[in-house]
N, C-alpha and C positions, 0 to 999 in steps of 0.2 A: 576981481577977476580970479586971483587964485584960491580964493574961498571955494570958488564955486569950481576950479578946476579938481582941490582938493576932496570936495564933495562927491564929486564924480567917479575920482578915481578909489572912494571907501567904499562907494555905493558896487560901483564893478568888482571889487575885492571881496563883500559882503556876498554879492549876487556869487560868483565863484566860488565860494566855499560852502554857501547853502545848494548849488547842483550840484556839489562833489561832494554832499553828503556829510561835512564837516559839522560836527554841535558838540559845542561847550559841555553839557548837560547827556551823558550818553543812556541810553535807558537800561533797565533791568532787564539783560537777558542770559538763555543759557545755551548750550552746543548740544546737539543733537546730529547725529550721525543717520546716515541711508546710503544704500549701495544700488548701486542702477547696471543694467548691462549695458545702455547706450543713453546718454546724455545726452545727443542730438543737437550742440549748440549750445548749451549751457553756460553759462559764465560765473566767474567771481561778482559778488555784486547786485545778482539777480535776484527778483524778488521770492518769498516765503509768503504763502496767500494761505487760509482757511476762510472758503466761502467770499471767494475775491478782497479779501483786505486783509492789506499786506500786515505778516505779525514779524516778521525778521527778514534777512537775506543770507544768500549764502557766501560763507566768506571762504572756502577753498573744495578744490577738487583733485584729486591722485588718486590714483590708483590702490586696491587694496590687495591683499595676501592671493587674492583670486583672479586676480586681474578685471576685477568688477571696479567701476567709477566709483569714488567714495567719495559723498559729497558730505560738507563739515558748513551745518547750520549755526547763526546765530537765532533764534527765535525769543518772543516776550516772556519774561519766566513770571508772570502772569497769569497764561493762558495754561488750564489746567491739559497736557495732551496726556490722554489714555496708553497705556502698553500697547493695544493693536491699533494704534495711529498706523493708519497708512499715507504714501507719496508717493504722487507722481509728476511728474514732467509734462507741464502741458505749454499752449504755443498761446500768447497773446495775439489775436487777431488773426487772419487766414496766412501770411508767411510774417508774424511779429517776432518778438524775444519771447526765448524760452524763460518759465518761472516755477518754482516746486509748488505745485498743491497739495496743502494735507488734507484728508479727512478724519477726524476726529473717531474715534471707535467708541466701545463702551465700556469696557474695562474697569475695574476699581482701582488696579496697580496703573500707577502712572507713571511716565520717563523723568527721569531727574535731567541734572547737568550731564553730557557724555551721553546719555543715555541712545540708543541705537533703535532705528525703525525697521521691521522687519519687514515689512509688506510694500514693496515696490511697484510701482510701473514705470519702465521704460519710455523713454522718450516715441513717439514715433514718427518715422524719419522719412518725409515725403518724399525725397528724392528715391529713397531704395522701394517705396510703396509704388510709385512711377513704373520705375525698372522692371520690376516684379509683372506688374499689367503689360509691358510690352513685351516682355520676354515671353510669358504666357500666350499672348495673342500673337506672337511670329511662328511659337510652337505648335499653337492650334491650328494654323495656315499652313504647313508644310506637311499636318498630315490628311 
Protein backbone atom coordinates (compact mmCIF):
# COMPACT_ATOMS: atom_id res chain seq x y z
CA UNK A 1 0.00 0.00 0.00
CA UNK A 2 2.65 2.62 0.42
CA UNK A 3 4.46 1.57 -2.60
CA UNK A 4 1.67 2.64 -4.47
CA UNK A 5 0.91 5.59 -2.13
CA UNK A 6 4.54 6.63 -2.88
CA UNK A 7 4.07 6.23 -6.51
CA UNK A 8 1.31 8.59 -6.63
CA UNK A 9 2.68 11.11 -4.90
CA UNK A 10 6.14 11.01 -7.61
CA UNK A 11 3.85 10.79 -10.18
CA UNK A 12 1.81 14.27 -8.87
CA UNK A 13 5.29 15.79 -8.19
CA UNK A 14 6.47 14.82 -11.83
CA UNK A 15 3.09 15.94 -13.44
CA UNK A 16 3.74 19.51 -11.44
CA UNK A 17 6.91 20.24 -12.51
CA UNK A 18 6.39 19.19 -16.08
CA UNK A 19 3.21 22.08 -16.13
CA UNK A 20 5.39 24.45 -14.48
CA UNK A 21 7.67 24.18 -17.10
CA UNK A 22 10.46 22.70 -15.01
CA UNK A 23 13.38 20.51 -17.22
CA UNK A 24 16.52 19.11 -16.34
CA UNK A 25 17.94 19.64 -19.72
CA UNK A 26 17.27 23.44 -20.66
CA UNK A 27 17.53 24.31 -24.32
CA UNK A 28 19.72 26.49 -26.48
CA UNK A 29 18.59 29.83 -26.32
CA UNK A 30 19.16 33.55 -26.64
CA UNK A 31 17.29 37.10 -25.41
CA UNK A 32 16.00 39.24 -27.77
CA UNK A 33 14.43 42.30 -27.03
CA UNK A 34 11.06 44.36 -28.69
CA UNK A 35 9.24 47.40 -27.35
CA UNK A 36 5.50 47.44 -27.77
CA UNK A 37 3.16 50.63 -27.04
CA UNK A 38 0.45 48.49 -25.36
CA UNK A 39 0.90 44.88 -24.36
CA UNK A 40 -2.81 44.19 -23.89
CA UNK A 41 -2.42 41.30 -21.31
CA UNK A 42 0.69 39.95 -21.86
CA UNK A 43 2.57 37.92 -19.32
CA UNK A 44 5.87 36.42 -18.12
CA UNK A 45 5.76 33.10 -19.52
CA UNK A 46 3.76 33.65 -22.61
CA UNK A 47 4.47 31.89 -25.57
CA UNK A 48 7.18 33.13 -28.66
CA UNK A 49 5.41 31.43 -32.00
CA UNK A 50 6.98 31.71 -35.77
CA UNK A 51 4.11 30.44 -37.83
CA UNK A 52 2.24 29.02 -34.68
CA UNK A 53 5.09 26.85 -32.92
CA UNK A 54 6.22 28.01 -30.20
CA UNK A 55 10.28 28.85 -30.47
CA UNK A 56 10.77 30.47 -26.87
CA UNK A 57 8.77 32.58 -24.28
CA UNK A 58 8.92 35.61 -22.69
CA UNK A 59 10.56 35.81 -19.60
CA UNK A 60 10.17 39.62 -18.47
CA UNK A 61 8.33 43.00 -19.23
CA UNK A 62 9.24 46.86 -17.76
CA UNK A 63 9.30 49.49 -19.04
CA UNK A 64 11.83 51.32 -21.24
CA UNK A 65 13.75 54.84 -21.40
CA UNK A 66 10.42 55.85 -23.44
CA UNK A 67 8.04 54.56 -21.48
CA UNK A 68 7.24 51.81 -24.24
CA UNK A 69 6.72 48.04 -22.81
CA UNK A 70 10.02 46.29 -23.24
CA UNK A 71 9.52 42.85 -23.64
CA UNK A 72 12.82 40.52 -22.92
CA UNK A 73 12.51 37.17 -25.06
CA UNK A 74 14.11 33.85 -24.42
CA UNK A 75 13.94 32.28 -28.03
CA UNK A 76 15.73 28.98 -29.81
CA UNK A 77 19.31 30.08 -30.76
CA UNK A 78 18.73 27.73 -33.57
CA UNK A 79 16.38 29.40 -35.46
CA UNK A 80 18.17 31.74 -37.86
CA UNK A 81 15.95 35.30 -37.14
CA UNK A 82 16.89 38.12 -39.72
CA UNK A 83 17.57 42.05 -38.63
CA UNK A 84 14.09 43.04 -39.82
CA UNK A 85 12.25 40.25 -37.70
CA UNK A 86 9.31 41.70 -36.97
CA UNK A 87 6.63 41.07 -33.60
CA UNK A 88 3.60 41.33 -32.59
CA UNK A 89 1.12 40.50 -30.09
CA UNK A 90 -1.47 38.59 -31.01
CA UNK A 91 -4.65 36.89 -28.92
CA UNK A 92 -4.88 32.98 -28.96
CA UNK A 93 -8.52 32.32 -29.73
CA UNK A 94 -11.42 35.12 -29.83
CA UNK A 95 -10.71 36.38 -25.90
CA UNK A 96 -7.53 33.74 -25.18
CA UNK A 97 -3.88 34.53 -23.84
CA UNK A 98 -1.81 36.92 -25.46
CA UNK A 99 1.60 35.36 -27.23
CA UNK A 100 4.42 37.27 -29.44
CA UNK A 101 4.35 36.35 -33.01
CA UNK A 102 7.48 36.79 -35.07
CA UNK A 103 7.74 37.00 -38.56
CA UNK A 104 10.83 36.28 -39.99
CA UNK A 105 12.15 38.98 -42.71
CA UNK A 106 14.85 38.68 -45.21
CA UNK A 107 17.78 40.24 -44.29
CA UNK A 108 21.41 38.68 -44.44
CA UNK A 109 22.40 40.44 -40.86
CA UNK A 110 20.81 38.66 -38.30
CA UNK A 111 20.10 39.22 -34.37
CA UNK A 112 22.46 37.80 -32.06
CA UNK A 113 21.98 37.26 -28.22
CA UNK A 114 20.42 40.88 -26.86
CA UNK A 115 19.86 41.67 -30.13
CA UNK A 116 16.58 44.22 -30.44
CA UNK A 117 13.56 43.92 -32.96
CA UNK A 118 12.75 47.03 -34.42
CA UNK A 119 9.40 46.40 -35.99
CA UNK A 120 6.49 46.12 -33.78
CA UNK A 121 2.89 45.75 -33.43
CA UNK A 122 1.01 46.43 -30.71
CA UNK A 123 -1.29 44.51 -29.03
CA UNK A 124 -4.98 45.30 -29.94
CA UNK A 125 -7.00 45.95 -27.25
CA UNK A 126 -10.70 44.95 -27.56
CA UNK A 127 -12.15 46.61 -24.96
CA UNK A 128 -10.71 50.33 -26.03
CA UNK A 129 -11.82 48.95 -29.99
CA UNK A 130 -15.58 48.57 -28.20
CA UNK A 131 -15.30 51.94 -26.53
CA UNK A 132 -14.18 53.53 -29.55
CA UNK A 133 -17.50 52.03 -31.71
CA UNK A 134 -19.84 53.32 -29.00
CA UNK A 135 -18.38 56.59 -28.40
CA UNK A 136 -18.62 57.04 -32.17
CA UNK A 137 -22.19 55.83 -32.51
CA UNK A 138 -23.50 58.12 -29.43
CA UNK A 139 -21.65 60.96 -31.29
CA UNK A 140 -23.24 60.27 -34.54
CA UNK A 141 -26.68 60.19 -32.70
CA UNK A 142 -26.61 63.55 -31.21
CA UNK A 143 -25.89 65.15 -34.30
Amino acid sequence: MGLFVLAGLLAVAFLSLRVGGFTLVKPDTITLYASFDEIGGLKPRSPVQISGVKVGEVRRIALDQDDRARVEMDVDAHVKYPADTAASIQTAGVLGDRYVSLQLGGDEQLLGHGGTIDFTESALVLERVIGKLIHNAAVGEDH
